[in-house]
KEFITOR-899410 format. One record per residue: residue in one letter; x, y, z of N, C-alpha, C in turn. Coordinates in steps of 0.05 Angstrom, whole numbers, padded with zeros to 5 digits, always signed. Layout:
N
AXYZXYZXYZ/...
REM end
This chain:
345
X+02471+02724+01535+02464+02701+01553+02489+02684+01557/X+02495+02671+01585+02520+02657+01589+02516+02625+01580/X+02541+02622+01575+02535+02590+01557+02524+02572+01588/X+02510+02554+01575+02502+02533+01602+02518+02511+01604/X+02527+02516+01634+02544+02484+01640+02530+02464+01631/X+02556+02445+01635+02539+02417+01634+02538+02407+01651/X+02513+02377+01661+02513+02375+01681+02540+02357+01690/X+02541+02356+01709+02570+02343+01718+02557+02306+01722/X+02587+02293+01718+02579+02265+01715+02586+02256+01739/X+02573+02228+01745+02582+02215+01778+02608+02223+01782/X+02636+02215+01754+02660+02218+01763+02669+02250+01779/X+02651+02267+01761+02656+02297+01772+02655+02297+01806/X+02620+02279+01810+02613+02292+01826+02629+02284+01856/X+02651+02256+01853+02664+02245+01862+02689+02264+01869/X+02690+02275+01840+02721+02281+01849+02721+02314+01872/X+02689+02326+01869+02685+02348+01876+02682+02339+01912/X+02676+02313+01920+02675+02295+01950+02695+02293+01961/X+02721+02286+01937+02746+02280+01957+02759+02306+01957/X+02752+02331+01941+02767+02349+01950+02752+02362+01975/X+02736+02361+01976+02714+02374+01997+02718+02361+02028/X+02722+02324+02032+02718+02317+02045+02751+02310+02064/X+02764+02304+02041+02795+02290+02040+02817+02316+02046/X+02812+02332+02013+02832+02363+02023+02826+02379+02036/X+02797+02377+02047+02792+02401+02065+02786+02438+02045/X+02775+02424+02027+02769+02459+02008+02746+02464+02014/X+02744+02491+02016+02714+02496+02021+02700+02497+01986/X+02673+02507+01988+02663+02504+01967+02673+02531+01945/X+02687+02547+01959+02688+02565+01930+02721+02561+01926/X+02729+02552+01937+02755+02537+01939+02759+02516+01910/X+02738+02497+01916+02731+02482+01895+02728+02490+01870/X+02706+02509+01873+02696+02524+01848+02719+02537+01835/X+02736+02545+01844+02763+02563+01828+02778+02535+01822/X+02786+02516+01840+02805+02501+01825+02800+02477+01798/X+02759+02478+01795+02743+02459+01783+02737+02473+01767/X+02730+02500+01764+02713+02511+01748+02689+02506+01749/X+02672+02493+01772+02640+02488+01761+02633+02505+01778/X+02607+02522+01779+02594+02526+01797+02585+02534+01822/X+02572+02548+01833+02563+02541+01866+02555+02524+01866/X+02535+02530+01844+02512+02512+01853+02521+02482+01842/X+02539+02480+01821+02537+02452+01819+02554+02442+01840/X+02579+02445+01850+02586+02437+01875+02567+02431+01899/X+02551+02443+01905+02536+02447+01928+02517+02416+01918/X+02505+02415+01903+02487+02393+01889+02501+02363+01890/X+02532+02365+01877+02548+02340+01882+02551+02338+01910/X+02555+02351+01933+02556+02346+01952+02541+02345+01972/X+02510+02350+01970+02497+02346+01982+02470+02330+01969/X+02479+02313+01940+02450+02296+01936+02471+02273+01927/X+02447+02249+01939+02461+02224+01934+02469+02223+01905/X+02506+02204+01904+02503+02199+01876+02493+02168+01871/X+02475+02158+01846+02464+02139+01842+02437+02142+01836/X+02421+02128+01819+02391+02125+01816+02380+02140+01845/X+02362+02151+01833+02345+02167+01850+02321+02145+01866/X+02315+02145+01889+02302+02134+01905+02271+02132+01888/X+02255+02101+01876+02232+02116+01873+02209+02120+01896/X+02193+02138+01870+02171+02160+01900+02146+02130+01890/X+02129+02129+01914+02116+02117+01909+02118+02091+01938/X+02086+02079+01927+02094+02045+01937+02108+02024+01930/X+02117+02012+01939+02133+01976+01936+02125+01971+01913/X+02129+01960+01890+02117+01935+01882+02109+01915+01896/X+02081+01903+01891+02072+01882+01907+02089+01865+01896/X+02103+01852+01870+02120+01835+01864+02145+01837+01868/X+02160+01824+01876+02192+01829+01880+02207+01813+01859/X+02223+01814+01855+02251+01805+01834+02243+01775+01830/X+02239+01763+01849+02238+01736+01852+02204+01719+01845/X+02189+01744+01855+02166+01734+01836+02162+01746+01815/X+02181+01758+01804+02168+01776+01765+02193+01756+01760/X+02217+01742+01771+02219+01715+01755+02201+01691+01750/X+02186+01686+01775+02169+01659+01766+02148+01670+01745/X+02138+01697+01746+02129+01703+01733+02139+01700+01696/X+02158+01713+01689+02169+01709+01666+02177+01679+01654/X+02188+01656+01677+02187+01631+01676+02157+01617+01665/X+02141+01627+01681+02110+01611+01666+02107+01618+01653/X+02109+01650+01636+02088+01662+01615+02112+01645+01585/X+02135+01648+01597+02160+01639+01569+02156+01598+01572/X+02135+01589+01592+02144+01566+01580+02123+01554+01559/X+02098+01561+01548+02086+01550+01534+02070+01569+01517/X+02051+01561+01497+02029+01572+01483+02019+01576+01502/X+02000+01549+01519+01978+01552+01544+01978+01578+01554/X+02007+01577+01567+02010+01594+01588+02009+01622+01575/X+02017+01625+01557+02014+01653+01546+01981+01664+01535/X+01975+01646+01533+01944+01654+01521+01930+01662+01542/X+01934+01657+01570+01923+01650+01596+01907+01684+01608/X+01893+01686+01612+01882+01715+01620+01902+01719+01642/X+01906+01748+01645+01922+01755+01673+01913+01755+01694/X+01889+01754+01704+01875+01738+01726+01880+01711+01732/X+01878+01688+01706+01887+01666+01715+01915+01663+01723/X+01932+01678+01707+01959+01674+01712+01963+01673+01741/X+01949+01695+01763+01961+01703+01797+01952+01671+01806/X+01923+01661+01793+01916+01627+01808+01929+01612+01807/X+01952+01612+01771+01967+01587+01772+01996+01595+01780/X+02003+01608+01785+02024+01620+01790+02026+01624+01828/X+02018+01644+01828+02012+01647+01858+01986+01636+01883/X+01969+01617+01873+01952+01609+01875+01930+01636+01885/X+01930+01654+01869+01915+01684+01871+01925+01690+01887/X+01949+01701+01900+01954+01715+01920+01957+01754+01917/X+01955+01757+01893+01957+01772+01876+01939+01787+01866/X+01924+01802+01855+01903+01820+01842+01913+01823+01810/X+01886+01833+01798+01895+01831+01774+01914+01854+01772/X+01913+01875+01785+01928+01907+01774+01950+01904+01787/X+01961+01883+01811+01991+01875+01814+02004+01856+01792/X+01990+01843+01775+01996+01822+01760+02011+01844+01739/X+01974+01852+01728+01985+01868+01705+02010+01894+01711/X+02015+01908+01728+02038+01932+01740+02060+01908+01731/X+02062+01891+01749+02090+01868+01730+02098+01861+01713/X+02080+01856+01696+02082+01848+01667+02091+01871+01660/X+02078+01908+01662+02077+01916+01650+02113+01930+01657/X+02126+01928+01681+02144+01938+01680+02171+01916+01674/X+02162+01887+01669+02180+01874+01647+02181+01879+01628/X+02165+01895+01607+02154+01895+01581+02133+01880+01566/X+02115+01867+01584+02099+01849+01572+02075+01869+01568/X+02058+01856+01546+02033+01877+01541+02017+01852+01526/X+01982+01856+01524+01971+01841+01512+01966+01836+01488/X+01972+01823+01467+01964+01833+01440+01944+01813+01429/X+01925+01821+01408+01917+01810+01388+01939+01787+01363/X+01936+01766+01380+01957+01745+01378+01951+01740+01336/X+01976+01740+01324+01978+01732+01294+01972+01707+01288/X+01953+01708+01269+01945+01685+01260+01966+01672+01234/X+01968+01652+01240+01994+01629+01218+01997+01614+01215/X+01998+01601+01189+01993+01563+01183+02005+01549+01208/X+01979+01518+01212+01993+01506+01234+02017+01492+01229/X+02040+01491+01230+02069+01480+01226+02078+01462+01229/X+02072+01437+01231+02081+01409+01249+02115+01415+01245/X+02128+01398+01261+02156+01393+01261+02167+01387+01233/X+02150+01363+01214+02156+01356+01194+02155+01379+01171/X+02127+01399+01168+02128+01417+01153+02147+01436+01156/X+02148+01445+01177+02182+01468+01186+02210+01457+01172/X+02211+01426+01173+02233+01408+01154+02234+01421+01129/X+02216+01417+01118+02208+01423+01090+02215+01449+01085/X+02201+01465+01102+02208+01502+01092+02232+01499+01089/X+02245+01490+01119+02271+01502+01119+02290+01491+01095/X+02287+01459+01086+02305+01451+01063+02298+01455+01035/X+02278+01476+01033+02267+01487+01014+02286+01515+01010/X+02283+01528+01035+02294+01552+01030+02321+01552+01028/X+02337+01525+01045+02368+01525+01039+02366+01520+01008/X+02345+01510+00993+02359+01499+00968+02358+01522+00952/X+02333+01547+00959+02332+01567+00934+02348+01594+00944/X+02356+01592+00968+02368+01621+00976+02389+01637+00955/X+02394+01616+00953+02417+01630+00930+02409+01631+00901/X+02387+01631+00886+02371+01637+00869+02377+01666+00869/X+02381+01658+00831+02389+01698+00822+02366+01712+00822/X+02359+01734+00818+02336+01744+00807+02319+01736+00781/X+02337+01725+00765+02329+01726+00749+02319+01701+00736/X+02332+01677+00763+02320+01655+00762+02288+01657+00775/X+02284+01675+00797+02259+01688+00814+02238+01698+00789/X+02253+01713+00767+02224+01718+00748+02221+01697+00730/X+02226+01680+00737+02233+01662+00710+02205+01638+00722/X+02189+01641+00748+02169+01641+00761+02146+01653+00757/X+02127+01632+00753+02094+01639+00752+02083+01635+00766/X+02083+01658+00787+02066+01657+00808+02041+01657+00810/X+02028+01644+00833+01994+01646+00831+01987+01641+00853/X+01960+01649+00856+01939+01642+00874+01912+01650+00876/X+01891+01642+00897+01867+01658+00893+01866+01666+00915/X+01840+01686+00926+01840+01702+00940+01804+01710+00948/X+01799+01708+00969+01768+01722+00973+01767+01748+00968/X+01758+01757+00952+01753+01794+00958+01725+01797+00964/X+01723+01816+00983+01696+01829+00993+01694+01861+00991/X+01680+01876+00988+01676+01898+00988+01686+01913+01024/X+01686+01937+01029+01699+01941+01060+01723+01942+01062/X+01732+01941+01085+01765+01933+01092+01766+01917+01100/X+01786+01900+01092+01799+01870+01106+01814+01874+01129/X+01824+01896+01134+01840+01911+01167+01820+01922+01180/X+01837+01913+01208+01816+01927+01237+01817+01959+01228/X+01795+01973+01236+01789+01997+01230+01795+02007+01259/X+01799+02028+01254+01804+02057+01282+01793+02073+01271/X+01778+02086+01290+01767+02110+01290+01772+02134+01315/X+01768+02161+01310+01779+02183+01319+01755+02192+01345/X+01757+02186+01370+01719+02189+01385+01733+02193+01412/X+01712+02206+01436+01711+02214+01460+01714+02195+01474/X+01717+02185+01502+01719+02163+01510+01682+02148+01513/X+01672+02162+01510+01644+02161+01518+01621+02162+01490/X+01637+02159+01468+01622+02160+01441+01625+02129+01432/X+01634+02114+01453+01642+02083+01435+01617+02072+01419/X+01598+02085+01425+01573+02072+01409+01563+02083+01391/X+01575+02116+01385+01569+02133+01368+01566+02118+01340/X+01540+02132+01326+01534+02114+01307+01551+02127+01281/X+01567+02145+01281+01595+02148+01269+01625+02136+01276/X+01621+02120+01300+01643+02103+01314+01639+02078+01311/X+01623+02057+01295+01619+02029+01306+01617+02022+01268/X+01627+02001+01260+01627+02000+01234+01604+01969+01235/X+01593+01972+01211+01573+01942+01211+01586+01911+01217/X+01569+01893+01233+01585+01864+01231+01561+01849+01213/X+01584+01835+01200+01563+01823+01179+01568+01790+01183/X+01552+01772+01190+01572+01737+01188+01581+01735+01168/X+01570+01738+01144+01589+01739+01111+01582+01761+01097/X+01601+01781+01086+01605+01784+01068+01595+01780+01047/X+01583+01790+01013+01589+01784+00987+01613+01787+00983/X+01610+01758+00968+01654+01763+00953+01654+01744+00938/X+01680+01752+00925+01679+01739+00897+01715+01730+00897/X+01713+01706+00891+01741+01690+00880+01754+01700+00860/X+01776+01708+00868+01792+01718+00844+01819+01707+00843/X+01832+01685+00812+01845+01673+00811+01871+01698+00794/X+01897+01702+00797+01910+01711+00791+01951+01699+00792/X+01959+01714+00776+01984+01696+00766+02006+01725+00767/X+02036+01722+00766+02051+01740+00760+02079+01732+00756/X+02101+01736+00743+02128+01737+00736+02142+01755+00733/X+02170+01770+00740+02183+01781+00738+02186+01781+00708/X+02189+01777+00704+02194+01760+00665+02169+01778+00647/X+02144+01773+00653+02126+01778+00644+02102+01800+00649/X+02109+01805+00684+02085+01823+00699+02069+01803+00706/X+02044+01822+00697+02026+01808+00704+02009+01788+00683/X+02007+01761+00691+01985+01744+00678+01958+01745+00675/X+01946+01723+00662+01910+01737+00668+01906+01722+00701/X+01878+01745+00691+01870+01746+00729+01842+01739+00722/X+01830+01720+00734+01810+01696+00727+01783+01700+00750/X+01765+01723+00748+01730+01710+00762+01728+01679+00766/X+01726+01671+00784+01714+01640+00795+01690+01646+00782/X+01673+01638+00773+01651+01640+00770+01625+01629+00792/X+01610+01645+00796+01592+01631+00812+01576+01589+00803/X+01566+01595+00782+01560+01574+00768+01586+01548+00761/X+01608+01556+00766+01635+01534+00768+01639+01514+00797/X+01623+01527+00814+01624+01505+00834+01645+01515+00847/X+01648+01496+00871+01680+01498+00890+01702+01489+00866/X+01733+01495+00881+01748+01501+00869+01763+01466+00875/X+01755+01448+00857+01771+01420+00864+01777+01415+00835/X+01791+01390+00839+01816+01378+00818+01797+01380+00784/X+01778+01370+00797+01767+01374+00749+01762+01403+00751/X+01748+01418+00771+01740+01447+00754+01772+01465+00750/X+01787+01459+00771+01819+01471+00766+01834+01461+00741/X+01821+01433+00737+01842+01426+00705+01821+01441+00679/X+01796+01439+00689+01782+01449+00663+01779+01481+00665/X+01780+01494+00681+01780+01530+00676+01813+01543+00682/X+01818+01532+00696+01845+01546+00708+01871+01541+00693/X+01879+01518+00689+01905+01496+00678+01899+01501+00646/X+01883+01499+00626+01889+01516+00598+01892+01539+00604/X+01879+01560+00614+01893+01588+00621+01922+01596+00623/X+01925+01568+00642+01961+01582+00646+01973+01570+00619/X+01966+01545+00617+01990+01532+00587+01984+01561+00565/X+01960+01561+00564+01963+01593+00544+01987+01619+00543/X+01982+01615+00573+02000+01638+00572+02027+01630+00578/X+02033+01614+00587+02056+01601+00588+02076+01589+00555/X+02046+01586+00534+02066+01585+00520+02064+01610+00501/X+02049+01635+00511+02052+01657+00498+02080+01663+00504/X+02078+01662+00518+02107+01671+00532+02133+01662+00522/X+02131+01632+00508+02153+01612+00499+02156+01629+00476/X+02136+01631+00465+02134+01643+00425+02159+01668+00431/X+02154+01685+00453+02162+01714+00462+02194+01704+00467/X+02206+01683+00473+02226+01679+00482+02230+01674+00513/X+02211+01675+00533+02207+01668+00563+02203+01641+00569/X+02218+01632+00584+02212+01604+00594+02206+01608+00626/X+02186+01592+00630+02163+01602+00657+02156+01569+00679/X+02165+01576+00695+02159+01543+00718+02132+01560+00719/X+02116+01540+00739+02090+01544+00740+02094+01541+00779/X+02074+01558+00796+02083+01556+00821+02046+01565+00826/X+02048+01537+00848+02015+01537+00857+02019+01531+00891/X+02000+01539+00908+02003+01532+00929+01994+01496+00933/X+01986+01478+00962+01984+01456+00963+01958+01450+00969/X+01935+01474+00960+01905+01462+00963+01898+01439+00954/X+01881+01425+00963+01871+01400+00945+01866+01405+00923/X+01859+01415+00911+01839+01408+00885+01879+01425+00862/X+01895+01439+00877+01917+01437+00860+01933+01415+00862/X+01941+01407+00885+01957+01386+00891+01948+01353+00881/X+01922+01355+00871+01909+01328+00875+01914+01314+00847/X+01923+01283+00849+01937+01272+00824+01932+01273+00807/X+01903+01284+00794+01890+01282+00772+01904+01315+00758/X+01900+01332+00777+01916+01359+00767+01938+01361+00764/X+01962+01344+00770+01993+01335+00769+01992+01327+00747/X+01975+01305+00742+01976+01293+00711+01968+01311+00697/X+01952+01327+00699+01947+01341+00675+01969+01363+00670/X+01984+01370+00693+02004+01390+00686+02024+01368+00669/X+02030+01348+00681+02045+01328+00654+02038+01327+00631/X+02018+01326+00628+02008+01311+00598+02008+01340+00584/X+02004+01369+00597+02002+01389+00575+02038+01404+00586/X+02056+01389+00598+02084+01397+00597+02091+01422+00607/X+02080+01421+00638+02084+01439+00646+02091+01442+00671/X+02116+01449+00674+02138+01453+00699+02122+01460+00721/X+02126+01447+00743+02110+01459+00769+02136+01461+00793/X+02140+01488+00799+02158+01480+00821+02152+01469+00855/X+02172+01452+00862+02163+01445+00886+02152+01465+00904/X+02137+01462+00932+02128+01485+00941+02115+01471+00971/X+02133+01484+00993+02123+01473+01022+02096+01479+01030/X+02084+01459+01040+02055+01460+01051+02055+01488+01072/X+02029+01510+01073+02016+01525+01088+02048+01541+01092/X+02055+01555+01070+02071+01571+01059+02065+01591+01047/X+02039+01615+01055+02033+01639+01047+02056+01654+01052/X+02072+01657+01075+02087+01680+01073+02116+01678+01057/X+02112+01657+01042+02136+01651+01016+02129+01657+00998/X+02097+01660+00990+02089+01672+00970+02091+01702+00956/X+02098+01721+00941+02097+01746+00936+02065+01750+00926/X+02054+01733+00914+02023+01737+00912+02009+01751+00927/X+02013+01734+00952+02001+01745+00979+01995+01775+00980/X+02018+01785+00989+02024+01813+00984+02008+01840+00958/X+02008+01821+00949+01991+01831+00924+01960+01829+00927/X+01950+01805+00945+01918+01805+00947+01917+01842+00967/X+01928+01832+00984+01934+01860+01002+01926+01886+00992/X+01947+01887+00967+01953+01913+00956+01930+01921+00951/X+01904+01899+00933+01889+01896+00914+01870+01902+00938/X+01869+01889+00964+01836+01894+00981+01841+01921+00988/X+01874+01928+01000+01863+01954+01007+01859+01988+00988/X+01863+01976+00955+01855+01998+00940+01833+01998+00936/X+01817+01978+00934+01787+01962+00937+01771+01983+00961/X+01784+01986+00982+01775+01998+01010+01782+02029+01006/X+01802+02031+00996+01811+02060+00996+01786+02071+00973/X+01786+02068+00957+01771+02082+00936+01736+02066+00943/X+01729+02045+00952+01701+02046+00949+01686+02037+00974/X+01706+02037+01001+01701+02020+01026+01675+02039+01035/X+01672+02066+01031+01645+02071+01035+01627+02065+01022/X+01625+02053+01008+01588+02039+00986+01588+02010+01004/X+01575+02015+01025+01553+01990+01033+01542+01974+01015/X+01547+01937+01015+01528+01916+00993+01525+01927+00968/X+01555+01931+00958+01547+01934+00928+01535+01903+00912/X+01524+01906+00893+01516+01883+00875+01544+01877+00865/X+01540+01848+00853+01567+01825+00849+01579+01834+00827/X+01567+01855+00811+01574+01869+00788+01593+01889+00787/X+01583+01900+00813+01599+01927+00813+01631+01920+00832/X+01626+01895+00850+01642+01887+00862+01664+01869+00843/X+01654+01853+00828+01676+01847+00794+01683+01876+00785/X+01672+01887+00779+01684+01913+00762+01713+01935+00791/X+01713+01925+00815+01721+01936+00836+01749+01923+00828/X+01740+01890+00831+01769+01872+00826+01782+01872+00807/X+01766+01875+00781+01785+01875+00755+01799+01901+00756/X+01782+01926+00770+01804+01954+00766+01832+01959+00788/X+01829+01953+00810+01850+01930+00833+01874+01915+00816/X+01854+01896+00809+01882+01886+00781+01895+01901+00769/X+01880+01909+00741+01900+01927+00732+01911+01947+00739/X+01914+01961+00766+01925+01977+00772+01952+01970+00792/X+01953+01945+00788+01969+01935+00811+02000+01949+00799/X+02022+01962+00806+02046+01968+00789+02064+01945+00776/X+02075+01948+00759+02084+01926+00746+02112+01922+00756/X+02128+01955+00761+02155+01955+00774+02157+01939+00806/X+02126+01953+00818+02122+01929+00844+02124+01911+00849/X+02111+01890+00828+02114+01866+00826+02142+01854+00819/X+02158+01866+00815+02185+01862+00811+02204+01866+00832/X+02200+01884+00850+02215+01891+00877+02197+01871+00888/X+02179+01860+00894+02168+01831+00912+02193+01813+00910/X+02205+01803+00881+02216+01783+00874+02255+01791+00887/X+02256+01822+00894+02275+01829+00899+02280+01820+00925/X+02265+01817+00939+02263+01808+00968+02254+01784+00971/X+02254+01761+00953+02257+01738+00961+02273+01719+00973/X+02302+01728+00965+02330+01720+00979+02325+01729+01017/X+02315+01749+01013+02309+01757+01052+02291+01739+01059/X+02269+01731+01041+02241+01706+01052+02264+01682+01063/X+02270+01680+01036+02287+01656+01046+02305+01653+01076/X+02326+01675+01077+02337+01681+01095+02329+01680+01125/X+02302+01695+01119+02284+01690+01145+02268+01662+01157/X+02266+01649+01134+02255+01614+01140+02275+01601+01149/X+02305+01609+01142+02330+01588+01149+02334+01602+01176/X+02334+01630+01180+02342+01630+01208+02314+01624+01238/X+02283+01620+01226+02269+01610+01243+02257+01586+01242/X+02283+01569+01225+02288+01545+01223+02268+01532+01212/X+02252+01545+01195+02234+01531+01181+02193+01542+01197/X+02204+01566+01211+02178+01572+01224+02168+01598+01205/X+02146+01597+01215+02130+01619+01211+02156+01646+01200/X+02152+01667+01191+02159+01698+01185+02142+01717+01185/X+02154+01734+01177+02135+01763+01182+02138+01772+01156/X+02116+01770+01137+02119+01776+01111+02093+01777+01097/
REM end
């Protein structure tokens, strides 16, 4: 079999024009002094060079309206949340249809999404992240395990992720295609802690009979737990800050004092700052082994759903929890360069 040309580039197909047009060669003329082709001579010289004409109708939008277009949707929240129907009213006062709107968007790159949910941010809290993260970025690792992390977490039986399923276009109702909606859930509070230093801490049932989670039941169930282990840890040779998020019933003065009076380090920590947390990541790990192994048992009892969370726990990796803390220098990194906004983490 003969090796295959390549195709020839604009410059070729240029230079195969001025000999054709300028020196007067015919085409096999060409072909001996170029080496390409009949046929690729014949092709450079008889099809336009440049983007190919497209096949089809106009765009109903032109250049100048998929700019005003891109101008409204980039100037606000409003405007982006806005259905693409309203957009042609405020924009073009409807002059437009929805399937010219959407063909525009779609050939800028815009598409609809299921918009991310993320703490609300005032100007002042973004301050905070960001002079938070300038101060710890440069934190060793080993200042990072030297951190007792914590938080709590809802667990429910199910998946906590949108589900997909595999169906015909015409089975959307198939009663193997549609998963249950429930307004709540059974679930159960589960309080948990971790350090590079140490792994994992204890991991604490709320109890139903403890009430909501405010300033006396957090100093009386939660706050001896950690000094326990905090000073297990001292006896061992570990010295451990203590790191809580800014809920009321942690943040509230009566639980500050009590971390004073039983001597115990709390590091500072910016308001509605989950994705600074490595915890986080860990409830994650914990709902979706939860789902992986038991998301098919419908309304288990609160028993079997404790016995779900405590095996979640202990199975969480211990080396994992240690590569979390490896990638904290990038958290950081990422709050200083979106200046104290939201991340992806």
């Amino acid at each position: 079999m003969s090796e295959r040309r390549p195709h020839l580039t604009p410059e070729d197909r240029k230079r195969v024009r001025t000999l054709y047009i300028d020196a007067g060669l015919s085409v096999g003329q060409i072909c001996r002094q170029t080496g390409y082709s009949k046929r690729q001579v014949n092709y450079a010289l008889f099809t336009p060079i440049g983007p190919r004409q497209r096949k089809g109708p106009r765009p109903a939008l032109g250049p100048l309206e998929e700019t005003e277009l891109i101008q409204f949707i980039e100037l606000d929240r409003e405007n982006r949340l806005l259905p693409w129907s309203q957009v042609s009213k405020r924009v073009f006062e409807g002059a437009y249809g929805i399937t010219a709107i959407r063909n525009a968007f779609r050939r800028l790159g815009y598409s609809r999404y299921k918009a991310r949910a993320k703490p609300p941010l005032t100007p002042e809290h973004m301050e905070i992240r960001l002079r938070w993260a300038e101060e710890h970025v440069n934190w060793t690792l080993e200042q990072w395990y030297s951190v007792l992390w914590s938080d709590e977490t809802w667990v429910t039986y199910g998946t906590h992720r949108k589900q997909w399923v595999t169906r015909l276009p015409e089975e959307e109702f198939h009663k193997d295609c549609v998963v249950d909606h429930e307004q709540r859930k059974a679930g159960w509070m589960f309080w948990g802690c971790f350090s590079g230093a140490t792994g994992k801490g204890p991991g604490i049932f709320w109890e139903k009979d403890w009430g909501s989670i405010k300033s006396a039941t957090y100093c009386q169930r939660i706050i001896p737990i950690i000094e326990g282990w905090i000073r297990l840890c001292e006896r061992e040779g570990t010295q451990l800050i203590f790191m809580q998020d800014n809920a009321p019933g942690h943040k509230a003065k009566d639980t500050m004092a009590e971390f004073e009076e039983r001597g115990i380090h709390v590091i500072s920590w910016p308001a509605f700052s989950p994705d600074l947390n490595p915890i986080e990541t860990v409830w994650c790990w914990m709902k979706d082994y939860i789902a992986r192994k038991y998301g098919h048992i419908r309304r288990p009892s609160y028993n079997r759903l404790r016995k779900w969370v405590k095996e979640a726990w202990e199975a969480v990796p211990e080396e994992w929890l240690r590569s979390l803390l490896a990638g904290m220098k990038k958290r950081c990194e990422d709050v200083i360069a979106a200046r104290g906004g939201p991340i992806d983490h």
